[in-house]
C-alpha positions as CSV (number, residue, x, y, z in Angstrom):
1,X,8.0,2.0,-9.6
2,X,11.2,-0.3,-9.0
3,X,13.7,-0.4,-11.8
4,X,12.7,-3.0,-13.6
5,X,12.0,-3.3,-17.8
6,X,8.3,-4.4,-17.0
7,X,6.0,-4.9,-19.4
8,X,2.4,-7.0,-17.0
9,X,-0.6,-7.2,-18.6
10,X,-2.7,-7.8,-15.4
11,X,-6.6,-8.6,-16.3
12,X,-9.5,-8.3,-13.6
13,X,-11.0,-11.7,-14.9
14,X,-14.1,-11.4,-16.6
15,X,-15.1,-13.2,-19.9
16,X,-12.9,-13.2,-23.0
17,X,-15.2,-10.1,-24.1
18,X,-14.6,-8.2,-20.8
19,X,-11.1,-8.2,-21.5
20,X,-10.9,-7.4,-25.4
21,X,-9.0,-4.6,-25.0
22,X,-6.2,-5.2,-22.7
23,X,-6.3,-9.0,-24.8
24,X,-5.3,-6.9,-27.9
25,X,-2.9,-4.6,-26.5
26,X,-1.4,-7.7,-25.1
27,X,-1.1,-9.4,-28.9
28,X,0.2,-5.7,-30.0
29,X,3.4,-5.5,-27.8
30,X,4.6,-9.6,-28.8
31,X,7.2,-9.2,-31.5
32,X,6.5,-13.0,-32.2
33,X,3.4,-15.4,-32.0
34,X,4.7,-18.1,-29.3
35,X,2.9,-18.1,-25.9
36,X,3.4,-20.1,-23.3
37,X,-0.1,-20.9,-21.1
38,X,-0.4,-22.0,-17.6
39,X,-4.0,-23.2,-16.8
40,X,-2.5,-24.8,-13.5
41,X,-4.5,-22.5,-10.9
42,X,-7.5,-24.5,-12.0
43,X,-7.7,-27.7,-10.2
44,X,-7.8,-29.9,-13.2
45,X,-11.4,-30.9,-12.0
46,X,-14.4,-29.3,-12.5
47,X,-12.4,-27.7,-15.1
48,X,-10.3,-29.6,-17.2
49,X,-6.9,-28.7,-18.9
50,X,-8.0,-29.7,-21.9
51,X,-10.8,-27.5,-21.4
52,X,-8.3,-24.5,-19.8
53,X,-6.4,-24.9,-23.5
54,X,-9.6,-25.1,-25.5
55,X,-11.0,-22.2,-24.3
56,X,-7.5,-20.3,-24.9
57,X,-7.2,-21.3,-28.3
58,X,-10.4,-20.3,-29.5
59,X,-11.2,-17.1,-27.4
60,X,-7.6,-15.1,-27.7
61,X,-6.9,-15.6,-31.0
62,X,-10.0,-13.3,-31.6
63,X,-8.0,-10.6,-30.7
64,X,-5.6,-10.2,-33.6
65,X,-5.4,-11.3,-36.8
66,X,-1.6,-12.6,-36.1
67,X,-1.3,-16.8,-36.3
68,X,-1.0,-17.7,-32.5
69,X,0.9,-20.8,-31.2
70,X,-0.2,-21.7,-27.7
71,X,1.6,-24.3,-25.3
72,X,0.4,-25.2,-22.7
73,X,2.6,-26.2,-19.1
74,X,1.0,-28.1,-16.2
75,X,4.4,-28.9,-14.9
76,X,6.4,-26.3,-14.3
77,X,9.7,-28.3,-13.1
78,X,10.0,-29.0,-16.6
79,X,10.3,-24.8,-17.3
80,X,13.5,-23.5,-17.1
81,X,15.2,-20.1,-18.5
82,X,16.4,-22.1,-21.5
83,X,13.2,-23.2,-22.7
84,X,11.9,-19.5,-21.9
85,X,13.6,-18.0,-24.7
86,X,11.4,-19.5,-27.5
87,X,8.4,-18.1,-26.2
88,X,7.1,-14.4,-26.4
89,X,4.8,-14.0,-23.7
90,X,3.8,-16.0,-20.8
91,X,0.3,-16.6,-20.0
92,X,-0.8,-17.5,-16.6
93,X,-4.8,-17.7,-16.3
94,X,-7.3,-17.9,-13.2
95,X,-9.1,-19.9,-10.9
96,X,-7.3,-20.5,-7.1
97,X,-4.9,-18.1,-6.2
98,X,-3.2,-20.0,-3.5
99,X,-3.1,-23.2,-5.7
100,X,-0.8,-21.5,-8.4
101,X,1.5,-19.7,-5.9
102,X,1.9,-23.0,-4.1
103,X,3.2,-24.4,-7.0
104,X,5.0,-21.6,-8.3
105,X,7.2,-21.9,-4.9
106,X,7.1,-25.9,-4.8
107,X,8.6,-26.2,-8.1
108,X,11.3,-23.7,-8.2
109,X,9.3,-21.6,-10.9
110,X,9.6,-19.0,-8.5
111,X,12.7,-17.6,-9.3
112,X,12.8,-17.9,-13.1
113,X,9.7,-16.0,-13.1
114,X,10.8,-13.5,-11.8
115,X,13.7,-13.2,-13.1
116,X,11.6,-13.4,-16.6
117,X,9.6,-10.5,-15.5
118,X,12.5,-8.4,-14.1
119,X,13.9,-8.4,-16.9
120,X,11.5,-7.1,-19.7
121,X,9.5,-10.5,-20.1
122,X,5.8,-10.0,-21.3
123,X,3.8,-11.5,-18.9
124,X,0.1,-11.8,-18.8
125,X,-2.1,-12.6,-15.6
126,X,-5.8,-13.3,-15.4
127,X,-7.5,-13.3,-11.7
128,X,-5.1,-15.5,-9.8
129,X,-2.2,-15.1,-12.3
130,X,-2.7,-11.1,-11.8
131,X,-3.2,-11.3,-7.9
132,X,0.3,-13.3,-7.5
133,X,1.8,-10.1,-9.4
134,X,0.7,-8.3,-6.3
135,X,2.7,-7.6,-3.0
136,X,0.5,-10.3,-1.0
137,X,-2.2,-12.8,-1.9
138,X,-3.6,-12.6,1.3
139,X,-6.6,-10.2,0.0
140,X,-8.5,-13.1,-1.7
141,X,-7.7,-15.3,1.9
142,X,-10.9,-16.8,1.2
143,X,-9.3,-19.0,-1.5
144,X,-7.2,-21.1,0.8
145,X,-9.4,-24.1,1.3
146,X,-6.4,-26.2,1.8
147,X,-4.5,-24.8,4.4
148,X,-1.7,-23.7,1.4
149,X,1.3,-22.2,3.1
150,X,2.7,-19.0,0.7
151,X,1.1,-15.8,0.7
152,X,3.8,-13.5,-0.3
153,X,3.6,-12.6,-3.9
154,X,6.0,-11.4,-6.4
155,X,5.9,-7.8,-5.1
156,X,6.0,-6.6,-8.9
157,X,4.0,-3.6,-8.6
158,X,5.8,-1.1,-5.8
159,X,4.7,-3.3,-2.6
160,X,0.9,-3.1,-3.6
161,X,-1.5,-5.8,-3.4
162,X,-4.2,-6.7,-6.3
163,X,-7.6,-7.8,-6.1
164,X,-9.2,-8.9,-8.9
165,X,-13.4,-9.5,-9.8
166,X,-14.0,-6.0,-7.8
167,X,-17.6,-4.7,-7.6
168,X,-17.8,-2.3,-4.8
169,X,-18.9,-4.6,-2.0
170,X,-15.7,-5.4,-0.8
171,X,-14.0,-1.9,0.5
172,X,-14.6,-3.4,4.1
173,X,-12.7,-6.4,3.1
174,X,-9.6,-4.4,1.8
175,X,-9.8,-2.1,4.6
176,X,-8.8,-4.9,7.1
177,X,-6.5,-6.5,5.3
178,X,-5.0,-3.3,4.6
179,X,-4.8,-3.0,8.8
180,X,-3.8,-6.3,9.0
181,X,-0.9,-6.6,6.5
182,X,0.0,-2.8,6.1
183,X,-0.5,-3.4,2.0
184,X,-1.7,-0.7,0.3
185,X,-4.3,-2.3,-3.2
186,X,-5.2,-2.0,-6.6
187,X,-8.6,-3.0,-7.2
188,X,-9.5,-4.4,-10.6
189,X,-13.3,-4.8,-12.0
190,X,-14.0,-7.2,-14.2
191,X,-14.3,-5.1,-17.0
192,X,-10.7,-3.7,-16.9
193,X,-6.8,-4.1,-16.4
194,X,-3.9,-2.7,-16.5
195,X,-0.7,-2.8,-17.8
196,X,2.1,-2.2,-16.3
197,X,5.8,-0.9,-17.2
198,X,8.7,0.7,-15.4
199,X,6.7,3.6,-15.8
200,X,3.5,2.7,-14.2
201,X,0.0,1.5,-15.0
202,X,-2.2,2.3,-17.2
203,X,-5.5,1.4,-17.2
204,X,-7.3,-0.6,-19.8
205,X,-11.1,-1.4,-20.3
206,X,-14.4,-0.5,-20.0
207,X,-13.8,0.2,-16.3
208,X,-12.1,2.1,-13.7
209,X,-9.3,1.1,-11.5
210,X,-9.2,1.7,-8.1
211,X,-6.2,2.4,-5.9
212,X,-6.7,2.0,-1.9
213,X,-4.1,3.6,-0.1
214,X,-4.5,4.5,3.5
215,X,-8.1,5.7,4.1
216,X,-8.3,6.9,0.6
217,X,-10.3,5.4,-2.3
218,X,-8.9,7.0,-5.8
219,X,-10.6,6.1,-9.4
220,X,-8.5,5.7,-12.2
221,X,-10.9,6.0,-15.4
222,X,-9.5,4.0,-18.2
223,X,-6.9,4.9,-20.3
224,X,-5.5,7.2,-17.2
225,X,-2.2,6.2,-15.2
226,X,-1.7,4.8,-11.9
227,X,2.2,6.4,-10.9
228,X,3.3,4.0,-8.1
């Protein structure tokens, strides 16, 4: 992998109970109990924010028996390295892909994040906020219903792409946009995730991982190690 003191927890976006186990390694490796929570892939719609934070709030603390304070950011113009430093993780959940990397470029979030990330931040991603982790969002293309212009992700895991909700009907899918966008992908089920560190991933769940590379289709059972 890329020098870099990562530490991704990178979810495959099933229900609260699908992801109990990578939840609570997450809550293991905080050395505080500040998160901050970014809902904003969600369009604020069907699904509200206040919803996105309720749902947080009562679901993730399940997973440890530490005190958790959540914040929650729908603007991220007002985040800035400063404010950063009080938090101990960053949470950035699901819903459109191209939505949140739109506004992770439009509002300048772009670079603190990664600068965050390169340097040691704990960051967790469910669905969309794993997939922007990834080399290019382009594998869920199916997302942009708006014409959204940034496809290039933040390229944290050794030039691979990540597709998230994976149930075996979609190797045809990744085998053309591996053609098309020479991207090699991790594919996550909804039942598992990874996480991810300088020194690779390891998966975590009730699932395999699956890594596409070429013409080849390797499992990963949990608790085995994807070197990148």
């Amino acid at each position: 992998m890329q020098e870099k003191n990562l530490n991704l927890f990178l979810s495959g976006g099933g229900s609260e109970k699908d992801s109990l186990m990578l939840d609570r390694d997450f809550l293991k490796s905080i050395s505080g109990n500040k998160i901050l929570y970014i809902p904003i892939a969600m369009s604020g719609d069907s699904i509200t924010y206040e919803g996105c934070y309720d749902w947080i709030t009562s679901s993730l603390p399940d997973s440890t028996d530490l005190f958790l304070e959540i914040d929650m950011c729908i603007n991220l113009k007002k985040v800035s390295k400063e404010s950063l430093k009080k938090y101990n993780a960053i949470y950035v959940g699901g819903g459109n892909t191209y939505k949140l990397l739109q506004d992770i470029y439009k509002s300048g979030f772009i670079s603190i994040l990664k600068e965050y990330i390169e340097n040691g931040g704990i960051y967790y991603g469910g669905s969309a906020g794993a997939i922007i982790i990834g080399s290019n969002i382009a594998i869920v293309k199916e997302e942009n219903d708006k014409n959204y212009k940034y496809e290039e992700g933040l390229d944290m895991v050794q030039g691979f792409s990540i597709l998230c909700h994976y149930n075996g009907t979609q190797d045809e899918k990744i085998g053309k946009f591996m053609s098309q966008y020479n991207n090699n992908v991790i594919a996550l089920p909804e039942r598992t995730g990874l996480h991810c560190t300088s020194r690779g991933c390891r998966v975590v769940g009730f699932e395999s991982a699956y890594l596409f590379n070429r013409n080849k289709k390797i499992e990963y059972p949990e608790n085995s190690t994807i070197s990148l």
